[in-house]
N, C-alpha and C positions, 0 to 999 in steps of 0.2 A: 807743733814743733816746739822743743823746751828754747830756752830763755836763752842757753847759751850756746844752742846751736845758732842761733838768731844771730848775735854776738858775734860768733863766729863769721857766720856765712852773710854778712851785710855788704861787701863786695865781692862775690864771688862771680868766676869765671863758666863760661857755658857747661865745661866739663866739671866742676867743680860742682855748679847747681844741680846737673843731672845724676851726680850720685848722690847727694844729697836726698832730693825725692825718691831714688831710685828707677829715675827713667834712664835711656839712653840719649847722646847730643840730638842725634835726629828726632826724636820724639819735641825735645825743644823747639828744635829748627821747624818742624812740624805746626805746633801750636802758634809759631809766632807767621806763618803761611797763614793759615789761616786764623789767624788773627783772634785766639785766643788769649795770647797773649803778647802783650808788648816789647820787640827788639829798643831792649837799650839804644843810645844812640853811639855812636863809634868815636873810641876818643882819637884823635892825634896821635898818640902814642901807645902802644899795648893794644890791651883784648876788652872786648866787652865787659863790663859787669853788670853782673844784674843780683836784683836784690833780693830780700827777703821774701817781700810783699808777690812777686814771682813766682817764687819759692810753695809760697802758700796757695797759688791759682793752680798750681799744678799739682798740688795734691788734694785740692780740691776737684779738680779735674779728674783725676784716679779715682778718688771716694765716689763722685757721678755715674762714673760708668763703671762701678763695679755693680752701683744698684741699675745700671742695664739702662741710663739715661746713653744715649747719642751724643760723637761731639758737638752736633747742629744743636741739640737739645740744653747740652750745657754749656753753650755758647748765649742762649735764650736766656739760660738761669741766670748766666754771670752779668747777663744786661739788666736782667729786672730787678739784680739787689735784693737786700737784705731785708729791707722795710716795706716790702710786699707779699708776705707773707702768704693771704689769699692765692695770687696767682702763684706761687708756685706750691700753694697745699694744690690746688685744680691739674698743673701741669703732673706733678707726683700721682692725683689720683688717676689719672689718664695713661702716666705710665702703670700703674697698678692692673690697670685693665688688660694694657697689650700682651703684660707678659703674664698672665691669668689666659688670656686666649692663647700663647704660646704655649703654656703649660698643656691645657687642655689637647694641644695638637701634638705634642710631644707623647704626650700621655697614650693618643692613639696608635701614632707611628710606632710606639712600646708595644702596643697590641697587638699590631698587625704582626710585629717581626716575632712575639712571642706564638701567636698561630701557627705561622709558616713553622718556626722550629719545630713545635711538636707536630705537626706534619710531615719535617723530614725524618724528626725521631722515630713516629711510626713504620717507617718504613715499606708503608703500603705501596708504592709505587719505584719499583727498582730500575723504568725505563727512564723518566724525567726527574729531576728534582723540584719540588714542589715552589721551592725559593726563586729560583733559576727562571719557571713556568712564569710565577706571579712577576716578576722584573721585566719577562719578553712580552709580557701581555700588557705592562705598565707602558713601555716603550709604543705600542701603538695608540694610545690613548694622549700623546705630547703631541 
């Protein structure tokens, strides 16, 4: 975030913070449920503010799970800090894994539907379609 957004946005209001990161109020409302992040306290008079420091868990929170961390996951990060570096190189290589085994699953599910198509392309069977076949057959194997 630059200097003078900071500046700017040092008492900002729940709507005011959430365009700022570009989430929506409920996504705040969200984070501070579960206790990603911390609700201001309520003053006497007016609306909440919340600050910077906020500001910045929640776009830390976005950069997370774009790299495909979970909120529970970046809930873990934001407890274990900055100056443990180890544990979260360990928690990072372990996500590296899951989504290395999703790829790979992905990567079949690719194949399988790219089979089926050129099976229905072929055309050899004008009674069933071959996609349709494989789905009703899948259904009995749940």
């Amino acid at each position: 975030m630059k200097s003078q957004e900071c500046d700017r946005a040092a008492d900002m209001t729940i709507g005011q913070l959430a365009r700022l990161v570009g989430v929506n109020v409920e996504t705040v409302r969200y984070y501070q449920r579960i206790g990603l992040i911390d609700e201001p306290s309520a003053p006497r008079n007016g609306y909440r503010k919340y600050s910077v420091e906020i500001a910045e868990k929640i776009i830390f929170i976005k950069r997370a799970k774009r790299l495909g961390f979970s909120l529970k996951e970046i809930g873990e990060l934001m407890k274990i800090g900055d100056g443990h570096c180890d544990d979260v190189r360990e928690r990072a290589e372990r996500k590296r894994l899951q989504i290395e085994a999703q790829i790979r699953d992905l990567q079949a599910l690719r194949n399988t539907l790219d089979a089926l198509i050129a099976e229905c392309r072929s055309g050899r069977n004008e009674q069933h379609c071959p996609l349709v076949d494989a789905l009703l057959a899948q259904r009995a194997l749940e």
